[in-house]
C-alpha positions in Angstrom: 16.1 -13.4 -3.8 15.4 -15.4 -0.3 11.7 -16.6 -0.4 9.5 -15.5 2.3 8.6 -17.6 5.3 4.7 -18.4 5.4 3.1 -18.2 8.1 -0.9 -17.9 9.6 -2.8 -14.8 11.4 -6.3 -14.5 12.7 -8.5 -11.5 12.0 -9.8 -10.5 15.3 -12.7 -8.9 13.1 -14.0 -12.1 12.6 -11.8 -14.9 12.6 -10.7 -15.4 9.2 -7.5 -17.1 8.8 -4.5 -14.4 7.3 -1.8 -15.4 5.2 1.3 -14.1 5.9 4.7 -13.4 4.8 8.1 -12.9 6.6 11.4 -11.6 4.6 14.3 -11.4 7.5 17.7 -12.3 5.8 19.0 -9.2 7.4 22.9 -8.9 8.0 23.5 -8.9 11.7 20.8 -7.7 14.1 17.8 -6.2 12.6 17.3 -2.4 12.4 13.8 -1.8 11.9 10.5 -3.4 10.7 8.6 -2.9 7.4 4.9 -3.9 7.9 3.7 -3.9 4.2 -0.1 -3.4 2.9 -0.3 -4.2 -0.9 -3.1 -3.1 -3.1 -6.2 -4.4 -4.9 -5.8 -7.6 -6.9 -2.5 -9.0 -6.1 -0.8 -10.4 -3.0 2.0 -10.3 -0.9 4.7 -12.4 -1.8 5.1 -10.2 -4.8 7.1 -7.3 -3.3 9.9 -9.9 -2.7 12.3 -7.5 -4.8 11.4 -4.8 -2.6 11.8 -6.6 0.9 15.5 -8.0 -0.3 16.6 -4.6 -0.8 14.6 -3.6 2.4 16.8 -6.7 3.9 20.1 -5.9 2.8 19.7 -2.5 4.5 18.7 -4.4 8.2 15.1 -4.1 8.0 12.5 -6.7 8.6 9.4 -7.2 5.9 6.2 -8.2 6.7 3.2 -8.9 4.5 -0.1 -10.0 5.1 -2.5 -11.3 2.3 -5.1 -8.6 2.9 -9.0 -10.3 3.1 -10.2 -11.6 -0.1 -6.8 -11.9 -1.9 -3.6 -14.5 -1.7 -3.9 -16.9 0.7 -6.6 -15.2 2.9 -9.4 -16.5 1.6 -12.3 -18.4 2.9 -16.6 -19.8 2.0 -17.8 -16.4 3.8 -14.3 -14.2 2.1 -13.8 -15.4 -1.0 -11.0 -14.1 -3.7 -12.4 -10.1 -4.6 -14.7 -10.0 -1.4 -14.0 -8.2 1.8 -16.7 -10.2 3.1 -19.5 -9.3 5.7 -16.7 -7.7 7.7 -16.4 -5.0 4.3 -14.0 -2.5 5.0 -14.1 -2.1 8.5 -12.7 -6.1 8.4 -10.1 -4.9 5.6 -8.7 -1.8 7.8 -9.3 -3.4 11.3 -6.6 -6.9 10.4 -3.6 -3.9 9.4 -4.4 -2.6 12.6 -4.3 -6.2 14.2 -1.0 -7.0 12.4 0.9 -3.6 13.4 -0.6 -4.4 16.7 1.3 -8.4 16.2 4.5 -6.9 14.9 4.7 -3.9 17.3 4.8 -6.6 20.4 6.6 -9.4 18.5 9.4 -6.8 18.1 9.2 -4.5 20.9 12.6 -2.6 20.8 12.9 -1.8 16.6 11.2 0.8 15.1 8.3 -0.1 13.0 7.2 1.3 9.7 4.3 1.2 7.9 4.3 1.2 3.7 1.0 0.4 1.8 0.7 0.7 -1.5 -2.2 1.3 -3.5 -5.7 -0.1 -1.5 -3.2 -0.8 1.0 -1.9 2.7 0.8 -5.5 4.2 1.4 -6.2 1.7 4.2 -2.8 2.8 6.1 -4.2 6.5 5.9 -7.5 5.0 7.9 -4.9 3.3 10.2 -2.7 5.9 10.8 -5.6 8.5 12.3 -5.5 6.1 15.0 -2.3 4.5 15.7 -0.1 6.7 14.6 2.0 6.5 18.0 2.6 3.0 17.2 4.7 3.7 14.2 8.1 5.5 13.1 7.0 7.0 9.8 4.6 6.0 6.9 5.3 5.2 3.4 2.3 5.6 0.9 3.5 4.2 -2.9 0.2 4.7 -5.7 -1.5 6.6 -3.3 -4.1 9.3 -3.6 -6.7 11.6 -1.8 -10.0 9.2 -1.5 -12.0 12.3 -2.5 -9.6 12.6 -5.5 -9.6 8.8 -6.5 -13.9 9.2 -6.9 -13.4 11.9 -9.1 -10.7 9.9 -11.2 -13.2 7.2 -11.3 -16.1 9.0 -12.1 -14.2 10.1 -15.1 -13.1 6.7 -16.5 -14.9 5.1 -19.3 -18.0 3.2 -18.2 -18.0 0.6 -20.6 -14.7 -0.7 -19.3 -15.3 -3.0 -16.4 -12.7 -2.9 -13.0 -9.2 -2.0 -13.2 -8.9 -1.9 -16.8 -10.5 1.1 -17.1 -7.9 2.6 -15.6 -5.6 1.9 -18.6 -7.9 4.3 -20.8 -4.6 6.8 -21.3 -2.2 4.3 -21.7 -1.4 2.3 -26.0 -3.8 -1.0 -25.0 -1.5 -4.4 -25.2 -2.9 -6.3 -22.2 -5.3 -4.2 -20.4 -2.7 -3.7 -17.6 -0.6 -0.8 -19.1 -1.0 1.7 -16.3 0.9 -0.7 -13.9 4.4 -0.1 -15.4 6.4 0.9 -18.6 8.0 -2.4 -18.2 6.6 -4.7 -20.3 8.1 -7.8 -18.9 6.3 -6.9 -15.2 3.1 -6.4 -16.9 3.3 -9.8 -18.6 4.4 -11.1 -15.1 0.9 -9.5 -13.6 -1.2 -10.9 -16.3 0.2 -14.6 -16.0 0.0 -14.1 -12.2 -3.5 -16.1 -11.0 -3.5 -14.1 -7.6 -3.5 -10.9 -9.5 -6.4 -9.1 -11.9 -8.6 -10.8 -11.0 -12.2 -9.0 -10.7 -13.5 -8.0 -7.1 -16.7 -6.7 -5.6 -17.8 -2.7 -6.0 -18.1 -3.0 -1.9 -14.9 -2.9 -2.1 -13.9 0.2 -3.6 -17.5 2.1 -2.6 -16.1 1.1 1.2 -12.9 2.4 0.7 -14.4 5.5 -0.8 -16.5 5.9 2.2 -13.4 6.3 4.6 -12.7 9.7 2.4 -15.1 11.3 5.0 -12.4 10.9 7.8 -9.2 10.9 5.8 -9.8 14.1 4.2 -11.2 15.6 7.7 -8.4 18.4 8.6 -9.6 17.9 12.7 -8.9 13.6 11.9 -5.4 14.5 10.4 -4.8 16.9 13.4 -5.1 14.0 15.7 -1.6 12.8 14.1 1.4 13.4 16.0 3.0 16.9 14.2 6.7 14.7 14.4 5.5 11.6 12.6 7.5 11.3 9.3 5.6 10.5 6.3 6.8 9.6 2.1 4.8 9.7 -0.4 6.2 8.4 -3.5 4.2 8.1 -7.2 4.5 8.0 -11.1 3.2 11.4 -12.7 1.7 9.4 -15.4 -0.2 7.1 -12.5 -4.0 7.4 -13.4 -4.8 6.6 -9.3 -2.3 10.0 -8.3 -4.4 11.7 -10.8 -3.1 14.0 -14.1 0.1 14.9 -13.2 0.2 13.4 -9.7 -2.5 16.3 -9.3 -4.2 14.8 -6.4 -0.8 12.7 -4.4 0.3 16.0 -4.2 -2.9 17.3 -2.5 -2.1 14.2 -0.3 1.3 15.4 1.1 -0.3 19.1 0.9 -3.2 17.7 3.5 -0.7 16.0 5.9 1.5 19.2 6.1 -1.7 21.5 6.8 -2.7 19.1 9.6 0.8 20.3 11.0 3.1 17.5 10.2 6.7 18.4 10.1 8.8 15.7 7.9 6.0 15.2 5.0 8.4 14.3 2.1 6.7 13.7 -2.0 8.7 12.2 -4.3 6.8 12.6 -7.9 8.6 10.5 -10.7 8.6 11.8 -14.3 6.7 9.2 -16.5 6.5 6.6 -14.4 3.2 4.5 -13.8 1.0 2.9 -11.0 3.6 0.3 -9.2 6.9 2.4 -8.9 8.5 -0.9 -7.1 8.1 -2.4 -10.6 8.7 0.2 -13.2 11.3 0.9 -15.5 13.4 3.6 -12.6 12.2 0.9 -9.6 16.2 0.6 -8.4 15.5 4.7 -7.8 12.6 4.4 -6.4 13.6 1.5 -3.8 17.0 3.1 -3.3 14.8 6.7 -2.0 12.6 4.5 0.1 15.7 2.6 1.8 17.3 6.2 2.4 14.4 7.9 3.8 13.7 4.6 6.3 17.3 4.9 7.2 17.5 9.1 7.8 14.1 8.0 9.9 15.9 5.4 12.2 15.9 6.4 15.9 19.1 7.8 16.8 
């Protein structure tokens, strides 16, 4: 697995430094782009699995450290803040980067895949730059409208993410992330993942709900823009059943989009890229980007 190359943004919000990462060990001349938004507590440079398999099929991978986690980090944005910026900050930088990769590669399609937070921040991003990109790719996604009912129903004594593993036998806390043991271990030992973040967080995100679940928002999407959505039926975030991912793909197609694809696996968890079927899940992700190539 080829390490990523580091390398150093600048939030136009408000001039926090990003960290960034570039996988590009592609076989001959690159085919497309991969502009990838993880989720809450972790950090790029762990989907380096995902982006060799994303390599060895000629597409480009680049991560940046959202605010407040990896290497984006600051006195005013410490790790688990957003910052004064909040979510605004948080949603504006992927818009920044797409905007970087879009001109830094000006003749390969670009795709966007968030997974996760970064999944719900790419549904703020795509209402407005949705011309910019080839298709979408949402991983442990969910309506926003559906995640604060999910929430509201978690145990209250459990603080952050863990409550989230209130279904799931209790070993480390983290067992709604994957049936594989050995990449929950990996998460737990990881410093630049679980670790505990602000509310504002997560009450910000929540707050974008009112225009990501607005039918006349969604309409403003191009009808041809081709978007996956790909989840565990057993992930607490997709609700019971993958009850509300699939109101998700359901709201895209009302709004009149043609190529809305949901891919729903049986038993699987939170972080399909790391579960026990994860050579499935990549394999239907590399598929779909190639089908959605330019011809």
């Amino acid at each position: 697995m080829t390490a990523p190359r580091p390398g150093r943004s600048t939030s136009p919000v408000d001039g926090l430094v990003i960290a960034t990462w570039t996988w590009d060990d592609v076989p001959g001349s690159p085919r497309g782009v991969v502009q990838l938004v993880h989720g809450l507590a972790e950090h790029g440079p762990r989907y380096g699995r995902l982006a060799a398999a994303l390599n060895a099929a000629g597409f480009v991978v680049a991560a940046a450290d959202t605010r407040g986690h990896g290497g984006s980090v600051s006195a005013e944005v410490p790790l688990g803040s957003f910052g004064a910026a909040g979510v605004e900050g948080f949603v504006g930088d992927i818009a920044a980067e797409g905007e970087r990769l879009a001109a830094e590669h000006p003749d390969l399609p670009l795709f966007l895949l968030g997974h996760s937070l970064g999944s719900m921040a790419a549904q703020s991003v795509l209402l407005d730059h949705a011309d910019r990109y080839a298709g979408m790719v949402l991983s442990g996604s969910t309506t926003l409208d559906g995640l604060l009912a999910v929430i509201q129903g978690l145990p209250a004594d459990q603080p952050g993410l863990a409550a989230f593993n209130a279904g799931f036998e209790p070993r480390t806390g983290f067992e709604w992330l994957s049936r594989d043991t050995a990449e929950v271990d990996a998460y737990v030992a990881d410093p630049l993942c679980g670790f505990p973040t602000e509310d504002a967080i997560l009450a910000g995100v929540l707050g974008t709900a009112v225009r990501t679940a607005d039918p006349a928002q969604l309409a403003r999407i191009r009808p041809d823009l081709p978007v996956l959505v790909v989840s565990g039926d057993r992930d607490p975030v997709g609700g019971a059943g993958g009850r509300h991912v699939t109101r998700l793909a359901e709201r895209y197609t009302e709004a009149g989009l043609t190529d809305v694809t949901l891919r729903l696996h049986p038993g699987a968890r939170h972080e399909v890229f790391n579960e026990t079927n994860r050579d499935e899940v990549t394999t239907e992700v590399v598929d779909w980007l190639e089908a959605h190539l330019p011809h």
